[in-house]
C-alpha positions in Angstrom: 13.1 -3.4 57.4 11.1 -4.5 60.4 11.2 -2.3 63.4 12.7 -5.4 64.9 15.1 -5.5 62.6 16.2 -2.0 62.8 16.6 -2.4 66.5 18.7 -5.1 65.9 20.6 -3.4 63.6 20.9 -0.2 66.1 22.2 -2.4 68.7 24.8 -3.8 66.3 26.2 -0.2 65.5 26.3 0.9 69.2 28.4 -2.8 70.4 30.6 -1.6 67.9 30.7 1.6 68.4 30.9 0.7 72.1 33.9 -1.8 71.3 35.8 1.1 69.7 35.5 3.2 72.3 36.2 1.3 75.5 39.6 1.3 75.4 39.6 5.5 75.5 41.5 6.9 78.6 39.3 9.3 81.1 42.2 11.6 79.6 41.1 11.0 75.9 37.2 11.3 77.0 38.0 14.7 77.8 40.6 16.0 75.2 39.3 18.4 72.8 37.6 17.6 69.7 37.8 19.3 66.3 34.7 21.4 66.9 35.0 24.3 69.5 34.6 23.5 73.0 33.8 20.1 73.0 35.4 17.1 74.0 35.2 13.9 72.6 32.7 12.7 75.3 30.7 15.7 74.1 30.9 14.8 70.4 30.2 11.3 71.0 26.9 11.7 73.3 26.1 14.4 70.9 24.1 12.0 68.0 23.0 9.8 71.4 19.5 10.8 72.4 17.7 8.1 74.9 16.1 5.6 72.7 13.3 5.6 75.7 12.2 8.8 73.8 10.1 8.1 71.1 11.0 10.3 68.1 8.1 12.8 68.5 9.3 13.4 71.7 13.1 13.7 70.3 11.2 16.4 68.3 9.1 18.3 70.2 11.9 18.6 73.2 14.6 19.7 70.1 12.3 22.7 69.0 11.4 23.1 72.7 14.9 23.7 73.1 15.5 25.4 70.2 17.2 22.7 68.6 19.2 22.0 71.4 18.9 18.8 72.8 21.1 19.6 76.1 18.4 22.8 76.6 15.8 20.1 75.9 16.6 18.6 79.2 17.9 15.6 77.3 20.7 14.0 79.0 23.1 10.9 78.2 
């Protein structure tokens, strides 16, 4: 694939994902997931780091923040 290409393929996946999502109440956003102290907002913005980061970056903040991205400073 083309980097082109797999933008336009990310962009497909987060519509989507988007589309599934939307219809969530604030109440649902903030219900408790299946892992321990997190909601589903948090699981959901978990696998989201701004794609304004290049991936060295991604990186380089993770170990930074001890493979935290939150203690990286990254925020969604």
């Amino acid at each position: 694939m083309t980097p082109d290409e797999i933008w336009q393929a990310v962009a497909t996946e987060r519509r989507t994902l988007h589309d599934q999502l939307a219809p969530l109440t604030e109440a649902q956003w903030n219900h408790e997931s299946l892992c321990e102290s997190w909601r589903i907002r948090d699981v959901v913005a978990h696998p989201s780091p701004p794609c304004c980061c290049s991936p060295p970056a991604v990186r380089t903040g993770a170990v930074r923040g001890r493979l935290s991205l939150s203690a990286a400073g990254f925020r969604c």
